[in-house]
N, C-alpha and C positions, 0 to 999 in steps of 0.2 A: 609352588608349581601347580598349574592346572591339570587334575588327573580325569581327562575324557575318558577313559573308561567306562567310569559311571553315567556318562550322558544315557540318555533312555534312549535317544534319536540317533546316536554313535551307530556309525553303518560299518563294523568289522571286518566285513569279507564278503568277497562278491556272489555270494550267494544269495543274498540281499535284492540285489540291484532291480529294479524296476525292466519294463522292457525297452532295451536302445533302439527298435528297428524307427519309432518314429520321430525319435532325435536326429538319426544318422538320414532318414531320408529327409529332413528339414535342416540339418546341415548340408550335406549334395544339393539338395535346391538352390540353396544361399550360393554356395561357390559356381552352380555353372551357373544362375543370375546374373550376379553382383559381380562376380570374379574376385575373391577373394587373393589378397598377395600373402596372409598371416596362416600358416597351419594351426589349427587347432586341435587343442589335447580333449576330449572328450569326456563330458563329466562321467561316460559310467566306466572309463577305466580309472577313476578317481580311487587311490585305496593308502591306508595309513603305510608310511616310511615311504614314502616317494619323497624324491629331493627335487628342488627346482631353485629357482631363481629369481627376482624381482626386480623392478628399476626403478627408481628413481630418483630426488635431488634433494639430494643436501648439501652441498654450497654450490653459490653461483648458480651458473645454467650447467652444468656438467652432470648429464644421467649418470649413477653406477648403480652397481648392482649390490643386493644383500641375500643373503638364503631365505631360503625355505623350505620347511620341512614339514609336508602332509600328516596330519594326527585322524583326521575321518573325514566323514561327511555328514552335516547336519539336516533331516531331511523335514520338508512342510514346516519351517519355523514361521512362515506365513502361508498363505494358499498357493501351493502349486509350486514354491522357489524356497531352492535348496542352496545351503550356502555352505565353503570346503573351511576347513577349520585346520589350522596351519600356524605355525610358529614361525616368528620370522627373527633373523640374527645376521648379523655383520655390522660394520660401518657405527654409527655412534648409536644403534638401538638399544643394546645393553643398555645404557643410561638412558634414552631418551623413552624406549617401549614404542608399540604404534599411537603413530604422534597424527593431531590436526595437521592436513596439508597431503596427508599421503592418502586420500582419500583417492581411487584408480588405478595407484599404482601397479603398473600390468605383474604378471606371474608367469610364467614357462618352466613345461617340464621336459626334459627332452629336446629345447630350442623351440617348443609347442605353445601355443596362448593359451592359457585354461582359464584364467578371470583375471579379477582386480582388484586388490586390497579395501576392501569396506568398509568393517565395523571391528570393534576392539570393546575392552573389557577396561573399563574405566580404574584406575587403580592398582592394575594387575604387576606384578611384581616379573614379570617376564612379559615380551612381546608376543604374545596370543590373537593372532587375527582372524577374523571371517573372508572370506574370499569369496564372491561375486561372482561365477561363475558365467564366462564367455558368453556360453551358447542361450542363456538367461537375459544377457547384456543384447544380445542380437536380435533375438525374438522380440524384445520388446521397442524395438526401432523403427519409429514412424512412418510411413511414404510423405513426403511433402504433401505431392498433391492429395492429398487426401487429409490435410491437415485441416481442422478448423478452430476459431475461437469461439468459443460456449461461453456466454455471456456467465458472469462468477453472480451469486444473489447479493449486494451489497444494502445495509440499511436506507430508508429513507430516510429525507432530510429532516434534519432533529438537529438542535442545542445541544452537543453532547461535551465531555470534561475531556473525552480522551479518544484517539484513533487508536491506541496500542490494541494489536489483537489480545482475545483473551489467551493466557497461560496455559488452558487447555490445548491448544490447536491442537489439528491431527498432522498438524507441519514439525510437529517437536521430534526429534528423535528416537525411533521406536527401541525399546528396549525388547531383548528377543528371547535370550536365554541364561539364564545363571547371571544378570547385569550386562551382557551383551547387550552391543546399541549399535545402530551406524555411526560412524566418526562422526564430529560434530563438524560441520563445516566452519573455520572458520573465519568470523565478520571482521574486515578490519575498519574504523572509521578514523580518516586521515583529513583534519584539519578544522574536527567539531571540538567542541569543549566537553571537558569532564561532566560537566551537569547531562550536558545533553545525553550522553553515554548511560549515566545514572536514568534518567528517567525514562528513558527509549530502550533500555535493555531487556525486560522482561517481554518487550514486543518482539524484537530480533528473537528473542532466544525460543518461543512459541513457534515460531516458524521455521525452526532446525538448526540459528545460528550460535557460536558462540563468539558475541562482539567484542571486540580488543581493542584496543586505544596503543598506538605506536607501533602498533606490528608490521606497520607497509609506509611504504613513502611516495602512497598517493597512485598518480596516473601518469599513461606516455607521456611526454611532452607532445610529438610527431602526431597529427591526428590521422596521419597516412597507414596504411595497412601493409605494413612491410614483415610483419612477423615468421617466425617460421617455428614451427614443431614436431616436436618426435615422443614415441610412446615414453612414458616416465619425464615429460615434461612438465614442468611446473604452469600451470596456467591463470590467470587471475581472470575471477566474470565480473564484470564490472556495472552495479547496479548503478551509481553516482560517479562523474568524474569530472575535475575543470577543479576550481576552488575550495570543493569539499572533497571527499571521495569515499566511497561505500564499496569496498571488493571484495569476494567470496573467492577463497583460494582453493583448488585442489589440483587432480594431477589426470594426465591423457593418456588412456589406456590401449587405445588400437587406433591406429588411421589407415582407409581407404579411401585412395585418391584424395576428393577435398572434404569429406565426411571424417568427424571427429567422436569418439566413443572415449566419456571421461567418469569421474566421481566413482564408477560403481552402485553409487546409491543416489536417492532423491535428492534434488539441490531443493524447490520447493513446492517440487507435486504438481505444479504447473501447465502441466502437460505443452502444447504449442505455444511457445513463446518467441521473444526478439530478445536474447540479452547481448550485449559486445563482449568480447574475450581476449584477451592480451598473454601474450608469454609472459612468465614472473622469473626473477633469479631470486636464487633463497639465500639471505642475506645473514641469517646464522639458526640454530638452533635453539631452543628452550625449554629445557628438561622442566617435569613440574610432578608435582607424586601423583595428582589427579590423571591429567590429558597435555602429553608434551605439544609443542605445539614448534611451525616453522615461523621463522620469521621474512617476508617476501619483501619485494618491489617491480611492479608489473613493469614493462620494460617498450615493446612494440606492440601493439594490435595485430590480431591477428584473426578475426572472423566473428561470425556472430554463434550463439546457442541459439538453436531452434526449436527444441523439443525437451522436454526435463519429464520423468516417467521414475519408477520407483525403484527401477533398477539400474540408475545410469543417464547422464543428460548428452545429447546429440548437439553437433554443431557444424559448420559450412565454415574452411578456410576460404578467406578471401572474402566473405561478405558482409556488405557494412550494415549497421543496424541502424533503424530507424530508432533515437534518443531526441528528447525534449529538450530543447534550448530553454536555461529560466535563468534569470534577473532575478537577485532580491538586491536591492537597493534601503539603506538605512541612512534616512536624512534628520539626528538629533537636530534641537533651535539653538544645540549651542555648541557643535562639534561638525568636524568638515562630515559629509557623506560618505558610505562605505559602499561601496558596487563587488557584490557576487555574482560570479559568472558559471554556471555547469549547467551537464548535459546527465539528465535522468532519463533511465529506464523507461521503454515504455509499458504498461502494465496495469490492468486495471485496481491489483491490489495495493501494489507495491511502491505506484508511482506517487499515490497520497500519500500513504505513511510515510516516505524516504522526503517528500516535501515538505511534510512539517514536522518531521525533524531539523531539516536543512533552517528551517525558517526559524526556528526555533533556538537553533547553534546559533544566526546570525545577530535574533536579539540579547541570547545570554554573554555571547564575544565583546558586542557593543555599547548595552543597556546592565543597568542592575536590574535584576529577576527579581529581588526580594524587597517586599515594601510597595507602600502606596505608586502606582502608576499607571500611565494611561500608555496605551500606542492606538496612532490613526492607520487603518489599512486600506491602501489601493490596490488594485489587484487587476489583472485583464489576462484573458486566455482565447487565443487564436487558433483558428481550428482552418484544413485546408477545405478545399473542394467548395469553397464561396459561403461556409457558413457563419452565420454572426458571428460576435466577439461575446464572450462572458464577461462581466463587470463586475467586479465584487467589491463594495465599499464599504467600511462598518467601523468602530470606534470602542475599544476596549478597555475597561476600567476595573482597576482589581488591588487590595487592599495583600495578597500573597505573590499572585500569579498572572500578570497579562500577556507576560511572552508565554506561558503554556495557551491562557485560552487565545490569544491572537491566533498562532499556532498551528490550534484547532480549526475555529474557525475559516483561514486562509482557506484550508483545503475539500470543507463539509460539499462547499456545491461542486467540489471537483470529484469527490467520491459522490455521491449521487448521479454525477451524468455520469460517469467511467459506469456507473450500475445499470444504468439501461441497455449497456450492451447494443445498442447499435453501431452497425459496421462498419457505414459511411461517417463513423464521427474518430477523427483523424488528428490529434493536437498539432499544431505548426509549432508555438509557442508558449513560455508563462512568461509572465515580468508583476513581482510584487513591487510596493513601495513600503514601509515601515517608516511612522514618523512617531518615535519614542517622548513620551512628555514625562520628568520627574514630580510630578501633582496629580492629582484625583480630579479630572474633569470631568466631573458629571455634577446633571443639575435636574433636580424634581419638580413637576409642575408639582404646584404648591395652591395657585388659584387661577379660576377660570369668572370671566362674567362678558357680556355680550354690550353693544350698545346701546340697545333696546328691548325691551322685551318683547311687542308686536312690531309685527312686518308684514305689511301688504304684500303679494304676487307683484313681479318685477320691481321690487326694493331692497335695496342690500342690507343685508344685517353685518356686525364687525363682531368679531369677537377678540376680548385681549387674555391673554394668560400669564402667571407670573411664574419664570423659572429661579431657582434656591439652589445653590452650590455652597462650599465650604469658605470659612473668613470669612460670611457675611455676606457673600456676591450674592447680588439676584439682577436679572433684567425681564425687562418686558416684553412679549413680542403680541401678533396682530397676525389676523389672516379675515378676509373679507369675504363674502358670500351674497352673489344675487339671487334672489329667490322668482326663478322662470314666472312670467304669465301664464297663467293658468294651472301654478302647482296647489297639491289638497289643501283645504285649509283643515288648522287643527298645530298639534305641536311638534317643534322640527325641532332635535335633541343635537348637540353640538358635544364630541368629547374630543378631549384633548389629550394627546396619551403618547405612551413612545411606542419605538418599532414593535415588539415583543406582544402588544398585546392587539395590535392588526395583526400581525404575520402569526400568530398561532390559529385563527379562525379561518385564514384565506390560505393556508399551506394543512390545515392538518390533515385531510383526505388524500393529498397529492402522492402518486406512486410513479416509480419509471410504468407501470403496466397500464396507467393511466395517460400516457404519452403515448403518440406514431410515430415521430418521427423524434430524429436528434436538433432539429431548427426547434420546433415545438419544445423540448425538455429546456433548452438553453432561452426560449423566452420566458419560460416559467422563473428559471431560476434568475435572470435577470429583474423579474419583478418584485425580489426579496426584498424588505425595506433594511438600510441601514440605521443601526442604532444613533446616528449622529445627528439627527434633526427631532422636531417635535410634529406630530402629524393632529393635523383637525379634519374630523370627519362629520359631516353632514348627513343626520340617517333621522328617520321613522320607526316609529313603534307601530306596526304595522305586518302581517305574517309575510316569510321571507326564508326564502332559502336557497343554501349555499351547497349546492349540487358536485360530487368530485367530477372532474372530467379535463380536459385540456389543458384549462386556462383556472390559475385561482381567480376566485371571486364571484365566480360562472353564479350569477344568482335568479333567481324568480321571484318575482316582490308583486305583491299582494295579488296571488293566481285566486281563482275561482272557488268558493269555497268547497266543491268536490275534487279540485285538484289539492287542496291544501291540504284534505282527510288520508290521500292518498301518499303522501310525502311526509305529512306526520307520523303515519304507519311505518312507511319504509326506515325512517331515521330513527324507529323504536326499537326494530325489528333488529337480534343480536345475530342474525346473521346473515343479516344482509351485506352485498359485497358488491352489488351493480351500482348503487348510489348511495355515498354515502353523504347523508344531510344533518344541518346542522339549521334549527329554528333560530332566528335572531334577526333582529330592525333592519329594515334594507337602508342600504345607504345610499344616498342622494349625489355627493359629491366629497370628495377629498383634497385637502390642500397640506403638500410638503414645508414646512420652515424649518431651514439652515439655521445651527446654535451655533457657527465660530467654532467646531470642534471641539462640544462639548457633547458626551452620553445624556439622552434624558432618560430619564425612568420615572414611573407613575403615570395618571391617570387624573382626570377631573371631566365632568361631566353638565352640562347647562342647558336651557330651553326656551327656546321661544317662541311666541303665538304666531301664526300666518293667520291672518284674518281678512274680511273679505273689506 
């Protein structure tokens, strides 16, 4: 049994107590504002052996009630918020303890609201809870209109192995006192595969969840807003829904009019958000020695979350949330096609990560993960208010892992735009395609030669190269080049190479801060070369350079030799940040060659004379 006595922060008697006059006049404000309909019990008559009462669900949709029984108060366990420390008993607690799911569940003393069940002691051999106190949960409740979205800093676009946040986040669970934490919220994913769960959980769980595999059965069917709620309801926020589904369960602590006050604590720090929220029935219980936990099924929609703050998330019955419409689509060459159909969050962290996971479930459901294979990816992203389309095409080849790097990939340029934070950029849509091949399609250039070695101004030069794949394969391919009237004469350098090693010199300086606009970042990143062709570039050894700013490739080819001093400086200079340059051959011209859906990789390099 936990013996609070010994707490150092245990507030014994109200001698204690802080002064109430500017609590009481900031609750009077609240009531003749807002008009409150819920009495409130007041945290400074908070004092140990007071009895109360709790609500919430443990089967079905049927609120009851369990005790509680006041033990102190804990005071500044973070800056400024004080949490009531309470034992809670009846109904299946003995056995179950504070379980995931009862995270809001409201508290009355006197028929009075005083908070909402929290945080718990992982392991505790009794139901020992934190309570969240009311007037805690009120004060920090947003005005709409004064709401805004603060652009999140998200990396620039990079090759990377993995979207999973780091394990650190400051989204994990805070632990507070003696093993105190806030309940874990818990994740359910309904209809990915066990791998997926494996490899994406240490990402959920940095973020404050704890993910489950079977615990829910999914989403409404009804995409109508028929739902209805009451304090100690079960609610589901639903990050993913339709064919996959991703839901955060916990429970609703106070409603005013169409205003919802739930969790008690942080869903994911968030601050103004759009998540959807459905009524859940709790479909059984699951005692466990660690963290019991409910087992749910969301049921009706019922409004959106608006606001998520560290002491509790807000929401609007009755209003629908803007969610992404995505297609992922899996067309094996030897198996009919598979079509996924949901609607994701929209969010600039959350809506990547939860996509390639989703993308990810879809190739490990369909495809084998492990061993030699390729997947082709199409991809396109529609955005409202008349802006381009995003195009994303590329070809992945991996000897472990293609549906992880696929995966990855899919979503790099959609974390990038979602990072610049513009306001006016609105997703309408996603729709991928996956086309799974059981072989290692890629193929290396191997040899490069030209068809001549000199070329007059206005004479075409040909250059052939040979690509090298696995069993033997090799073919040839050709890209032709007229050399303008009146270009330098001297030697015009021809290499032949794949995506990877254009796209690192023409993307490495590119940041959202280097963009104005949201039309401007999505031409950028439509310009990313896919890895499924071979590219020959036509360039000069010649000084040249590759300026950040708008547009990749933005270059300056053979300036002045006192602008060239000036630009060589700058691209030495470790802290320069207005321009960042990078010396190397200017390029003349480039031509793309389609490989049939094979990766290239490597590089080969050839020359020829322009003579007069």
């Amino acid at each position: 049994m936990t013996d609070v006595s010994q707490l150092s922060c245990f507030r014994p008697s109200r001698a204690s107590f802080v002064n109430p006059k500017p609590i009481l006049f900031f609750l009077l404000l609240c009531c003749a504002t807002l008009g409150w309909t819920q009495d409130l019990f007041p945290l400074r008559d908070i004092r140990p052996g007071l009895k109360g009462v709790g609500r919430t669900v443990f089967h079905g949709n049927q609120v009851e009630e369990f005790q509680v029984q006041i033990l102190g108060v804990l005071e500044n366990l973070t800056p400024r918020q004080t949490i009531i420390l309470a034992k809670l008993s009846g109904g299946p607690l003995e056995q179950t303890g504070v379980m995931q799911g009862m995270s809001g569940s409201p508290v009355y003393i006197d028929g009075k609201l005083a908070g909402a069940v929290a945080l718990g002691f992982p392991f505790s051999k009794e139901a020992i809870a934190g309570i969240q106190p009311i007037e805690q949960m009120l004060s920090a409740s947003p005005l709409p209109e004064h709401a805004s979205l603060a652009p999140r800093q998200l990396p620039a676009i990079q090759k990377v192995t993995s979207l999973v946040p780091s394990p650190d986040s400051s989204h994990a669970p805070i632990s507070l006192f003696g093993g105190m934490r806030e309940i874990f919220t818990p994740l359910s994913l309904s209809g990915f595969t066990p791998r997926t769960l494996q490899v994406f959980s240490s990402g959920f769980q940095s973020m404050g969840f704890d993910p489950q595999q079977g615990v829910s059965s999914g989403t409404p069917i009804s995409q109508a807003i028929t739902g209805t709620v009451a304090p100690g309801s079960m609610i589901s926020v639903q990050l993913l829904s339709g064919d996959f589904a991703i839901s955060a369960d916990g429970t609703v602590t106070y409603i005013n009019g169409k205003r919802v006050y739930a969790f008690g604590h942080r869903f994911l720090d968030s601050g103004t958000t759009e998540m959807p929220f459905a009524r859940a029935d709790v479909v059984a219980l699951l005692p466990t020695l660690n963290s019991s936990f409910k087992l749910s099924a969301a049921r009706e929609w019922v409004g959106t979350i608006t606001s998520d703050v560290s002491t509790a998330i807000y929401g609007t019955i009755g209003q629908r949330a803007h969610t992404i419409p995505m297609t992922i689509a899996v067309q094996p060459l030897s198996h009919p096609a598979q079509n996924y159909h949901v609607q994701v969050v929209n969010d600039r962290l959350l809506t990547p990560f939860i996509t390639q996971a989703a993308v990810f479930s879809t190739l490990d459901a369909t495809q084998r993960t492990v061993g030699t294979g390729s997947i082709r990816l199409h991809g396109r992203i529609d955005f409202e208010g008349g802006l381009p389309s995003l195009s994303i095409a590329d070809i992945f080849v991996s000897d472990i892992g293609a549906a992880q790097q696929a995966s990855v990939d899919a979503v790099v340029p959609l974390t990038f735009l979602l990072g610049g934070g513009f306001q006016d950029l609105r997703i309408k849509q996603i729709a991928f395609t996956l086309e799974p091949v059981e072989s290692k399609r890629q193929l290396r250039v191997a040899q490069a030669w030209t068809s001549r070695s000199q070329v007059h101004p206005g004479e075409s030069v040909e250059v052939n190269f040979l690509l090298q794949g696995e069993n033997g394969y090799q073919i040839t391919k050709s890209a032709q080049y007229r050399v303008p009237v009146g270009a330098p004469l001297g030697g015009l350098n021809i290499t032949v190479s794949d995506a990877l090693t254009l796209n690192s010199p023409d993307f490495a300086g590119i940041s959202q801060s280097s963009l104005h606009s949201a039309a401007q970042l999505i031409d950028v990143l439509n310009q990313y070369r896919g890895s499924d062709a071979a590219y020959v570039r036509f360039w000069r050894q010649q000084p040249s350079f590759t300026i950040s700013g708008p547009m990749p490739g933005g270059e300056i080819t053979d300036p002045p030799p006192s602008i060239s001093l000036v630009l060589a400086d700058v691209s030495s200079s470790p802290t320069s940040s207005a321009a960042s340059t990078t010396l190397r051959g200017s390029q003349v011209a480039e031509v793309k060659v389609p490989t049939d859906s094979y990766a290239v990789i490597g590089a080969r390099t050839v020359q020829v004379e322009v003579i007069d």
